[in-house]
N, C-alpha and C positions, 0 to 999 in steps of 0.2 A: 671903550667897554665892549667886550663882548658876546654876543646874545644868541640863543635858541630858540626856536620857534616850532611848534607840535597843533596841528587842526585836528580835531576828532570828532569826524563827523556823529552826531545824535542829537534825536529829536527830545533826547531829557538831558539838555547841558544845564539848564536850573536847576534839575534834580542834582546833578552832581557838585554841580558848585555851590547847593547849598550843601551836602552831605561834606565835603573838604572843608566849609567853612565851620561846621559843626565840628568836625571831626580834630583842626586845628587849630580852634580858639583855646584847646589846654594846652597849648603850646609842647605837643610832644619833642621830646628830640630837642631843645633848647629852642624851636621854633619859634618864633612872635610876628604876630600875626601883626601889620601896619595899620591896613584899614580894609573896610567891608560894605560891601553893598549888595543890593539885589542882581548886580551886573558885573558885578568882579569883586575877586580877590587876592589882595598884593600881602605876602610873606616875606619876613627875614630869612636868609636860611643862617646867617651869620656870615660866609664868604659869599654870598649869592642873593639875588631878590627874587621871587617869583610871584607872576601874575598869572592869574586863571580868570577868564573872561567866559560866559555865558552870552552865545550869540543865539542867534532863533535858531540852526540845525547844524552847530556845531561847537564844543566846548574848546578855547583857544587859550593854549599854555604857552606861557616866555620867562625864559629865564635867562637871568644877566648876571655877570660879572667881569672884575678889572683881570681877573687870573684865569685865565683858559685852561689850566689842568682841575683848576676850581668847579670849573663851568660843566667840564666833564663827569668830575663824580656829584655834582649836584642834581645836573641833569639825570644821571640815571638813577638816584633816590628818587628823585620827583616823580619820574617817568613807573618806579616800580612801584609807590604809593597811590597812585593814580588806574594804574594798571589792576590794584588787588581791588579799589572800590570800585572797577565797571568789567571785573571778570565775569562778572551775568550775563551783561553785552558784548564780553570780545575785545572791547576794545583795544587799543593797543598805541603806545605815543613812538612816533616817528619825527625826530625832532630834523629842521631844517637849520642853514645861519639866515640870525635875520638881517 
């Protein structure tokens, strides 16, 4: 399988990972949400799984799949979803292999 990996430094990665977990528990986009916590959250994408981790100064994205042309246009949904809810901060996901 293989996987993506994006650190984004901020001192409100709870902020954000609660506002994604708000944002896709209505399962936009055919999304479905697996499970949830105060520390992470793991997404269906249908071809793809992703995890968004809430660390203390840094919000930690991975995304996986068996299809690497998969992995690529998942990745940059994710990366542009993520991207529109911390355009206040800048942010910006630079994804590594993990």
């Amino acid at each position: 399988m293989a996987a993506l990996e994006a650190r984004l430094g901020t001192a409100r990665a709870d902020r954000y990972l609660a506002q994604l977990t708000s944002h896709l528990s209505h399962g936009p986009g055919g999304l479905t949400v697996l499970s949830t916590s105060a520390e992470e959250l793991v997404v269906d994408l249908g071809t793809a799984t992703w995890s968004v981790r809430a660390a203390p100064e840094e919000l930690v994205l991975r995304i996986e799949s068996d299809d690497v042309a998969e992995l690529e246009q998942q990745s940059a949904r994710v990366a542009h979803r993520v991207e529109q809810i911390a355009r206040r901060d800048g942010l910006q996901v630079t994804w590594k292999s993990a």
